[in-house]
KOLDREN-166930 format. One record per residue: residue number from 1; residue in one letter; y, x, z of N, C-alpha, C in turn. Coordinates in nm, 4 decimals, m for minus. Atoms other than C-alpha are relative to their C-alpha. Layout:
<drengus>
   n res      n.v      n.u      n.w     ca.v     ca.u     ca.w      c.v      c.u      c.w
 NUM   A        Y        X        Z        Y        X        Z        Y        X        Z
...
</drengus>
This chain:
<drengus>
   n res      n.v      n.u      n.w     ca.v     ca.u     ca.w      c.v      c.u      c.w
   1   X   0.0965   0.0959  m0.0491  m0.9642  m0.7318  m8.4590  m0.0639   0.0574   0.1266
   2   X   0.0434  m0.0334  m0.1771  m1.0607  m0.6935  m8.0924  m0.1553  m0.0645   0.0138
   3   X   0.1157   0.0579  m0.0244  m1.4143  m0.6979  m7.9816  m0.0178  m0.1100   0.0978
   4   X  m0.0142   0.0823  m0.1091  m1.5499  m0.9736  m7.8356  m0.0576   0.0149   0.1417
   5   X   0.0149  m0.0177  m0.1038  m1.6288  m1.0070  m7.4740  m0.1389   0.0481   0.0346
   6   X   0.1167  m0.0352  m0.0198  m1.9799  m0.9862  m7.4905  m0.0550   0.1214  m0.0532
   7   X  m0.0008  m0.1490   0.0219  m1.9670  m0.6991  m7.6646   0.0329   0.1281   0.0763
   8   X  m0.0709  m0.0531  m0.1101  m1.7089  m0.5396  m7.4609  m0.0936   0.0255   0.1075
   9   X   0.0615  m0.0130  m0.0912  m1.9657  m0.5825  m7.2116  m0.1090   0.1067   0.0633
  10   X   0.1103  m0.0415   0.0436  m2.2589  m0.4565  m7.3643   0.0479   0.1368  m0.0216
  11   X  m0.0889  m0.1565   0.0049  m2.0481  m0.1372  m7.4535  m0.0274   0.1342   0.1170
  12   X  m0.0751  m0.0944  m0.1251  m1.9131  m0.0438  m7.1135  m0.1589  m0.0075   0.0805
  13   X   0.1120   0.0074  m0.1062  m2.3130  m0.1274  m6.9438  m0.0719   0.1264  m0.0838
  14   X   0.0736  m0.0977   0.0802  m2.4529   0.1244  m7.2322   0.0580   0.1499   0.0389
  15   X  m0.0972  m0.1559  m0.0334  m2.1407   0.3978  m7.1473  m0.0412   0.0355   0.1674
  16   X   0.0624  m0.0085  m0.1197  m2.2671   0.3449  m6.7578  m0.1282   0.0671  m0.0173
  17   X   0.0984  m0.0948   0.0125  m2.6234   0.4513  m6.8546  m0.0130   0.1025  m0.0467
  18   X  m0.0091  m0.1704   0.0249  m2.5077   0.7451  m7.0494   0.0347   0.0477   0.0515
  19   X  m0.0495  m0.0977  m0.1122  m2.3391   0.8583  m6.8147  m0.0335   0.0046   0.1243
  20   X   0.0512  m0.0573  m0.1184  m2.5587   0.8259  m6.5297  m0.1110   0.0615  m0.0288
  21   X   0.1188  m0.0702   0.0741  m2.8498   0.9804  m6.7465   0.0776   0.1330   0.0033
  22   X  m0.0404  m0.1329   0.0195  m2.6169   1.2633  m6.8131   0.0452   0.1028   0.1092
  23   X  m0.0281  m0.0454  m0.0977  m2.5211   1.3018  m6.4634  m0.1388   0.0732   0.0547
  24   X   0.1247  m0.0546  m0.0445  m2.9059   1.2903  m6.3724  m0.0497   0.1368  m0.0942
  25   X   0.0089  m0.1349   0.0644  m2.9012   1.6041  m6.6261  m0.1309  m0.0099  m0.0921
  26   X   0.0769   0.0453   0.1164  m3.0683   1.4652  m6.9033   0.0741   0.0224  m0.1374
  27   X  m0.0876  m0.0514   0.1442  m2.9700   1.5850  m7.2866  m0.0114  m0.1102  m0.0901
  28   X  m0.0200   0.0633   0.1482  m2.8292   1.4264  m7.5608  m0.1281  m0.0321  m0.0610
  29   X   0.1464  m0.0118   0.0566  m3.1383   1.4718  m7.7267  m0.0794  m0.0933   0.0185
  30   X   0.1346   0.0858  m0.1067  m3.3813   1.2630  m7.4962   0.0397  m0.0844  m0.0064
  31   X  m0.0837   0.0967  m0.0222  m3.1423   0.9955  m7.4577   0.0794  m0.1007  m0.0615
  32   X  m0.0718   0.0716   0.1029  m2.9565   0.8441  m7.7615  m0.0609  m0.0872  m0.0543
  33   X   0.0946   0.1716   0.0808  m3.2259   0.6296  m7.9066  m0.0355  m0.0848   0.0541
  34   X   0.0683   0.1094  m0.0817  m3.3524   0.5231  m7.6052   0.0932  m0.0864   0.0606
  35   X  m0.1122   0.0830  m0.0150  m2.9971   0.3645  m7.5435   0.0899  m0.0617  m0.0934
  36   X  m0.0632   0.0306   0.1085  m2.9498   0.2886  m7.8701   0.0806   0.0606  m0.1023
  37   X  m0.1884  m0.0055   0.0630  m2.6861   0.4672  m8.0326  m0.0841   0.0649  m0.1244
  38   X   0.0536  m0.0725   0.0949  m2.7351   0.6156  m8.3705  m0.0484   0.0795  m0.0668
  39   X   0.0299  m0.1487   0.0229  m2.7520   0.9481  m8.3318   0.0662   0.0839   0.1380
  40   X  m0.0100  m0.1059  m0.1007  m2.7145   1.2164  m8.1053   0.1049   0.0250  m0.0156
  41   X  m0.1548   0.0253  m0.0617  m2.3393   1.2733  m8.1688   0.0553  m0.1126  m0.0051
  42   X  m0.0388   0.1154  m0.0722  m2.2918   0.9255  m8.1663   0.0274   0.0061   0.1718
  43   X   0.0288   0.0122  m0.0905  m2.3912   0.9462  m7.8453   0.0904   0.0936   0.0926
  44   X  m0.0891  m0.1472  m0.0075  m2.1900   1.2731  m7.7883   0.1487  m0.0548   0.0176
  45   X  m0.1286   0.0582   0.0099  m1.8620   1.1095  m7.8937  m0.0215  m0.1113   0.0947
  46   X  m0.0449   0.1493  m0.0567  m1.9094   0.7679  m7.7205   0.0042   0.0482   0.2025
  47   X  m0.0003  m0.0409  m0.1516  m1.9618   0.9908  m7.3626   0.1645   0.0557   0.0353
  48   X  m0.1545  m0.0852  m0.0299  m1.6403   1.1994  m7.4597   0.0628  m0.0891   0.0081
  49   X  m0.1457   0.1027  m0.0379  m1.4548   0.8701  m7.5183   0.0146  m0.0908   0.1292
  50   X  m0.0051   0.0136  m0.0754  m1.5730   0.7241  m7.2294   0.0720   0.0230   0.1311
  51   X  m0.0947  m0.0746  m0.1109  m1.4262   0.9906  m7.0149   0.1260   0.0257  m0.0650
  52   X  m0.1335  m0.0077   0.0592  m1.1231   1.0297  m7.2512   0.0976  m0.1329   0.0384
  53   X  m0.0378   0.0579  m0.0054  m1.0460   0.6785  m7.1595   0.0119   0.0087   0.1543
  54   X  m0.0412  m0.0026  m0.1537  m1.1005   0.7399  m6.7751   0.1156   0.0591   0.0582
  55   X  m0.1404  m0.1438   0.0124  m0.8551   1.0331  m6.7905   0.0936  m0.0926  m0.0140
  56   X  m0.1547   0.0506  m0.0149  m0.5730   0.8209  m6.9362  m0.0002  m0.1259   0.0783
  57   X  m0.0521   0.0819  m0.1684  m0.6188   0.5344  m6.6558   0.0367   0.1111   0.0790
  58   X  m0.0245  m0.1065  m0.1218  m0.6180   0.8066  m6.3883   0.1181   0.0325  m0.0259
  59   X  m0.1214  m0.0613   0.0399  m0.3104   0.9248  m6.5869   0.1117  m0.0385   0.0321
  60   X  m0.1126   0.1551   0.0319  m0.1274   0.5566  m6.6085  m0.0304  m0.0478   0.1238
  61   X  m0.0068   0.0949  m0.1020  m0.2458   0.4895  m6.2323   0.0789   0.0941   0.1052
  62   X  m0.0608  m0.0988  m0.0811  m0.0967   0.8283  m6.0996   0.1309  m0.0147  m0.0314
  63   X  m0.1383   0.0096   0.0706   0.2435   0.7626  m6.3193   0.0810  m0.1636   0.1056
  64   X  m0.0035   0.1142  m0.0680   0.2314   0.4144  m6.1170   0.0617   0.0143   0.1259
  65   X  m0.0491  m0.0112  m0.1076   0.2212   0.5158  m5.8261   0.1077   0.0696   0.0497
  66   X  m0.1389  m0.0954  m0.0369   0.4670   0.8055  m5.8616   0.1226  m0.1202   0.0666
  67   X  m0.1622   0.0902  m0.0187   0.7582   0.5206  m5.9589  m0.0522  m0.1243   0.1566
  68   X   0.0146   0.0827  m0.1124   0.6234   0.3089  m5.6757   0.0414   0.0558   0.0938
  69   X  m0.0549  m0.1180  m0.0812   0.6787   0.6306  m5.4360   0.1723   0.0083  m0.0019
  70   X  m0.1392  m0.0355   0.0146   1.0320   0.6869  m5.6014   0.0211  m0.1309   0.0386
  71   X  m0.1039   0.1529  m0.0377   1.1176   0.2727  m5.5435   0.0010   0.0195   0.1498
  72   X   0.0131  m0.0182  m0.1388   1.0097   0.3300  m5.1660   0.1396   0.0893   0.0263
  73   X  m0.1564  m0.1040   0.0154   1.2650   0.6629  m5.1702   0.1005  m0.0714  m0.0167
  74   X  m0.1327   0.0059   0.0157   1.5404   0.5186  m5.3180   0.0330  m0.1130   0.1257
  75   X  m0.0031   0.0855  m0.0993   1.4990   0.2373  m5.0427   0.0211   0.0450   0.1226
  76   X  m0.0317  m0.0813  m0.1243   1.4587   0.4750  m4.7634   0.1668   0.0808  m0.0070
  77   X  m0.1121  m0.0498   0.0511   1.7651   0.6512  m4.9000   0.1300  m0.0808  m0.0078
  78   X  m0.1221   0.0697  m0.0517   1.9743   0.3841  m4.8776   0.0013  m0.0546   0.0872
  79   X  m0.0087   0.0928  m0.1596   1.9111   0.2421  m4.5252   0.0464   0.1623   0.0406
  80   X  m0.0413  m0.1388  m0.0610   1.9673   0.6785  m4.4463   0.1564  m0.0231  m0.0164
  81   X  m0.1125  m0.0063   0.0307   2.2915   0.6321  m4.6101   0.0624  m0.1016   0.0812
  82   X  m0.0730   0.1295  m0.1056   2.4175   0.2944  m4.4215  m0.0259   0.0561   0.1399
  83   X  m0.0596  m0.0640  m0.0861   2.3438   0.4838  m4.1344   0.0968   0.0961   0.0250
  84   X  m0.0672  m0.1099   0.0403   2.5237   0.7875  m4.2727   0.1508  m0.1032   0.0657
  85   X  m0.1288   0.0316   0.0608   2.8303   0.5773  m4.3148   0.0208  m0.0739   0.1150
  86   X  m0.0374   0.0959  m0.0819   2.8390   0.3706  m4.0063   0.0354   0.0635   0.1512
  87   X  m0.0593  m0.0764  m0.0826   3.0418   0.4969  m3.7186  m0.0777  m0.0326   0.1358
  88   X   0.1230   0.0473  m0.1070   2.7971   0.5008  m3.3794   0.1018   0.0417   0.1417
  89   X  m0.0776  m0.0167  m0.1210   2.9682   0.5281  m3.0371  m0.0734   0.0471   0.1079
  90   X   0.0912  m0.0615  m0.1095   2.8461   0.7232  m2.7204  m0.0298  m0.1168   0.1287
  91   X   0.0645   0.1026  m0.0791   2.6654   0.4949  m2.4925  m0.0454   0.0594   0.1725
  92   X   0.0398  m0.0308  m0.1282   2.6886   0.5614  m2.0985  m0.1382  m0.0504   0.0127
  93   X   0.1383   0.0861  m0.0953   2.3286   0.5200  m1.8836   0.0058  m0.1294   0.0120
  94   X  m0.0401   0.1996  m0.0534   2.5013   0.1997  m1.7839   0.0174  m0.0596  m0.0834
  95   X   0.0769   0.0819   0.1835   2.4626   0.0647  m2.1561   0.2040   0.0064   0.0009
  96   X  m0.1039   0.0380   0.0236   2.8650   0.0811  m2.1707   0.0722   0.0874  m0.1070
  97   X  m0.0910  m0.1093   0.1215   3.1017   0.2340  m2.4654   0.0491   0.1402   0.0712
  98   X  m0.0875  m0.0974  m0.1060   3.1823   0.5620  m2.3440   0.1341   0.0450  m0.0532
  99   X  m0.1477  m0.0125   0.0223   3.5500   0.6774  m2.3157   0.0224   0.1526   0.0537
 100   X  m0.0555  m0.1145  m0.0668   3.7112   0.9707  m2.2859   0.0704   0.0510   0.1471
 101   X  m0.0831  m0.0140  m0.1119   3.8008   1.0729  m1.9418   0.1083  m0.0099   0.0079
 102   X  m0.1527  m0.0304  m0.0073   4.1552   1.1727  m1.9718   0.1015  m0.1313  m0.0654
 103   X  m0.0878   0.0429   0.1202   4.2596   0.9895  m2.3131  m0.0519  m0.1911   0.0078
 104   X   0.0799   0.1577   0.0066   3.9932   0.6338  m2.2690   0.0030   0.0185  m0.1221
 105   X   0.0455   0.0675   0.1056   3.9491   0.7119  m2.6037  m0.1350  m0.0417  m0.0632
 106   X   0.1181   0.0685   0.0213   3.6340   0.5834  m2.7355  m0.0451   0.1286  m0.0859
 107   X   0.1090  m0.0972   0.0093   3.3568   0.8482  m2.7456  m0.0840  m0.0233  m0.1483
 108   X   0.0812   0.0082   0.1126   3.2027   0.8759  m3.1417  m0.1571   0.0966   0.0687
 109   X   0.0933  m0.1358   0.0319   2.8140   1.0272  m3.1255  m0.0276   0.0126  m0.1518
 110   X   0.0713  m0.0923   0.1107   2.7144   1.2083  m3.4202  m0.1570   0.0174   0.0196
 111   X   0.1636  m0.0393  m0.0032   2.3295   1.2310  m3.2955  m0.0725  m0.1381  m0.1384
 112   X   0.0579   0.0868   0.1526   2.2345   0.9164  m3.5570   0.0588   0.0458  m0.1092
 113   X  m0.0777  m0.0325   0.1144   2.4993   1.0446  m3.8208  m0.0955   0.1182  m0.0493
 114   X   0.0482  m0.1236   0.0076   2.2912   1.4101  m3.7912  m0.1513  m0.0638  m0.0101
 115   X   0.0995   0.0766   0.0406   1.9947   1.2334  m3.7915  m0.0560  m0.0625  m0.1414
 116   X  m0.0001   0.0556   0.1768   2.0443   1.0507  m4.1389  m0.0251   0.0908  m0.0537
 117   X  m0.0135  m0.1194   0.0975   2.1606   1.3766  m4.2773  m0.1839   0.0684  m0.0048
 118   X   0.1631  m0.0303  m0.0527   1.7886   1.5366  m4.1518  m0.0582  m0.1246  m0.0577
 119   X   0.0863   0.0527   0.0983   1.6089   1.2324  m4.3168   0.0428  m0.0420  m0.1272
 120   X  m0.0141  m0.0488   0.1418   1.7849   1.2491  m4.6618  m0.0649   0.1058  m0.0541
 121   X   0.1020  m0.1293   0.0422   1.6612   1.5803  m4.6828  m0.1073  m0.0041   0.0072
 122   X   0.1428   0.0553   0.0066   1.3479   1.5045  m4.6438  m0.0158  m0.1289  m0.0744
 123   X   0.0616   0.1025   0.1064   1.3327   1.2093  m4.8655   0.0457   0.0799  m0.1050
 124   X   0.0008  m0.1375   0.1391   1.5131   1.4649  m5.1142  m0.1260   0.0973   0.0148
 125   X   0.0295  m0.0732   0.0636   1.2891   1.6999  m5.0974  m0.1709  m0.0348   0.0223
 126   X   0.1147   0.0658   0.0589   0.9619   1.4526  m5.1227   0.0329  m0.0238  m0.1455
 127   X  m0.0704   0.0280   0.1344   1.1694   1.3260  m5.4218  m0.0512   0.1491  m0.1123
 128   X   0.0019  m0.1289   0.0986   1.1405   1.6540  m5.5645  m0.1106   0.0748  m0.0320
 129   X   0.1586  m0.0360   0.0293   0.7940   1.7235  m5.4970  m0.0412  m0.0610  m0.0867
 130   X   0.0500   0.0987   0.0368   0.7036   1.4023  m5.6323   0.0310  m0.0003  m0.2062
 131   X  m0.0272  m0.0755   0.1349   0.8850   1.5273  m5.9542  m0.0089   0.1080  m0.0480
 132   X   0.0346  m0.0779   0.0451   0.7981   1.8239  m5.9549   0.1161   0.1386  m0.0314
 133   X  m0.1545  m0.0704  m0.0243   1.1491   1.9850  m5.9262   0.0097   0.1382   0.0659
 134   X   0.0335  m0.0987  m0.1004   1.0172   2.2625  m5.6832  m0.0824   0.0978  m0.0688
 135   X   0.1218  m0.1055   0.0611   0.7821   2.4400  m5.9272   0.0509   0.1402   0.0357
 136   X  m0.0526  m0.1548  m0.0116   0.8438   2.8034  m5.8651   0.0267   0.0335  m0.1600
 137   X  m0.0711  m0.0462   0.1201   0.9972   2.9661  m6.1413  m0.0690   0.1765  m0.0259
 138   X   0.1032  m0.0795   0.0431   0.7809   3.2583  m6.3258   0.0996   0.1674  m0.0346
 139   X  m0.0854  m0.0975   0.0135   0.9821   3.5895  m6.2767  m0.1151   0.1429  m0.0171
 140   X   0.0514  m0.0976   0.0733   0.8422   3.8997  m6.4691   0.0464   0.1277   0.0722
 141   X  m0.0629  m0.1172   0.0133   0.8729   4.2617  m6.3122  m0.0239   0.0816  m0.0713
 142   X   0.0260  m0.1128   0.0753   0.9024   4.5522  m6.5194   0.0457   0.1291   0.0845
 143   X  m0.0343  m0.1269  m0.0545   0.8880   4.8971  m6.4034   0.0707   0.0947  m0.1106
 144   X  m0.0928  m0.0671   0.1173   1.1193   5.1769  m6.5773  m0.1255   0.0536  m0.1209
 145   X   0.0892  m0.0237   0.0602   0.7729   5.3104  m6.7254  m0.0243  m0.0985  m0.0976
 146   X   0.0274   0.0811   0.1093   0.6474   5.0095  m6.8744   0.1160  m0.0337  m0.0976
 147   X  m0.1109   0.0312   0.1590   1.0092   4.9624  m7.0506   0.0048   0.1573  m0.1077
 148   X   0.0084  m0.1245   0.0746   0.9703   5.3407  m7.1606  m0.1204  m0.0291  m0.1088
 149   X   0.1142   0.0279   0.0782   0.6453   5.2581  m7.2766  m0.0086  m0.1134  m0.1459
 150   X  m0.0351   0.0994   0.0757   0.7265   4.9522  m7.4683   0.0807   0.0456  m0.1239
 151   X  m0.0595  m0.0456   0.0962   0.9701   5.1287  m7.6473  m0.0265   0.1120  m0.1219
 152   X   0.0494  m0.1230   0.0608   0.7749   5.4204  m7.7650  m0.0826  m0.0908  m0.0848
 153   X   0.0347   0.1139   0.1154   0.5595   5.1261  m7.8879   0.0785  m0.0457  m0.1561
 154   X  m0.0813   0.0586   0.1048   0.7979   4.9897  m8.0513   0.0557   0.0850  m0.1732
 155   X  m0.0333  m0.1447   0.1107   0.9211   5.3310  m8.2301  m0.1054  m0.0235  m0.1075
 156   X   0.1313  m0.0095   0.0760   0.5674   5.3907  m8.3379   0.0036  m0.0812  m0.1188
 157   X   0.0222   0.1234   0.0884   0.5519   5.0714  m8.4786   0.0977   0.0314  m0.1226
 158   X  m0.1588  m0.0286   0.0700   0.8958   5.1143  m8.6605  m0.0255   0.0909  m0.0986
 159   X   0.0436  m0.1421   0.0799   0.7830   5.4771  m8.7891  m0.0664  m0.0405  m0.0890
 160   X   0.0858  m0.0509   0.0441   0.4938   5.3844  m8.9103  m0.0027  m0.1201  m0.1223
 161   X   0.0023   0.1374   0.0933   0.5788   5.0477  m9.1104   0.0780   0.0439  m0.1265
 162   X  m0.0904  m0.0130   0.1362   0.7195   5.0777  m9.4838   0.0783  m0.0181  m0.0537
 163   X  m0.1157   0.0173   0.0327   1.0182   5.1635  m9.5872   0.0684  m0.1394  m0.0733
 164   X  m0.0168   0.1373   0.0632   1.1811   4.8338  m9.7013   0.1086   0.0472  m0.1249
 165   X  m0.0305  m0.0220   0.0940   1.2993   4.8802 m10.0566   0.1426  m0.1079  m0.0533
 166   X  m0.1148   0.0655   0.0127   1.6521   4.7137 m10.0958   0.0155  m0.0312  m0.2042
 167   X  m0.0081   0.0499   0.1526   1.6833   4.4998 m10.4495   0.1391   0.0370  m0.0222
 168   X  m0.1127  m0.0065   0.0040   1.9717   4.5886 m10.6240   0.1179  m0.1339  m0.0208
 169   X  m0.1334   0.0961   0.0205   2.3206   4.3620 m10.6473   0.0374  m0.0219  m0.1108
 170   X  m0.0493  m0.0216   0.1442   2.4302   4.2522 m10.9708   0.1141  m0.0438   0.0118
</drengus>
């Protein structure tokens, strides 16, 4: 059963004054009766859920926008690629196809083809930010000491723990 609207209302205008009372740095204490609530962790809980509920918007509006980010990407990513794939020709000053001196054969450039390539990579590796793909990876050094050390630990330990008493087999 869902509250009704006027409630709903009355709720979220009561969670506004606790929480600008609490901002103005006013305690639990001082504050719960004179806004109603039942009790002082009433009042306690209904601030935490307040912000427990802000948290998961913020959560569900950042998750939003990610895939909105990635639909953009995959869009940019394929107009990179149709350039990728589309053969571009060298263009004299004089706006004309250029040709090979010798052969007239018809001059390919590569400066848009190299181009694409240079903004794939860069939409890859927003892509990857955006997922998170880039995290650094958590590499541990050990010096020969600390593995000496560790091990003498370990001994110790070993030594000093009780013999384990093997049941017999029948």
């Amino acid at each position: 059963m869902t509250a009704s609207r006027g409630k709903r209302a009355a709720t979220a205008e009561r969670r506004t004054k606790l929480i600008n009372a609490r901002l103005e740095g006013r305690l639990f204490e001082d504050i719960w009766e004179e806004l109603g609530y039942s009790s002082r962790s009433a009042a306690t809980k209904d601030f935490c859920r307040a912000f427990e509920i802000r948290l998961t918007e913020q959560r569900t509006s950042v998750e939003v926008y990610r895939e909105v980010e990635l639909t953009r990407l995959d869009q940019l990513t394929l107009e990179a690629i149709n350039v990728l794939r589309t053969q571009h020709y060298a263009i004299t000053p004089s706006g004309k196809v250029g040709r090979h001196p010798d052969t007239e054969e018809v001059l390919i450039d590569d400066g848009p083809t190299l181009a694409a390539i240079d903004r794939l990579l860069k939409i890859q590796d927003r892509r990857a930010k955006l997922l998170g793909l880039d995290k650094p990876l958590k590499v541990q050094m050990l010096t020969m000491d600390q593995v000496d050390a560790e091990i003498e630990r370990l001994s110790a330990e070993l030594n000093s723990a009780p013999p384990v008493q093997e049941e017999p087999v029948d």
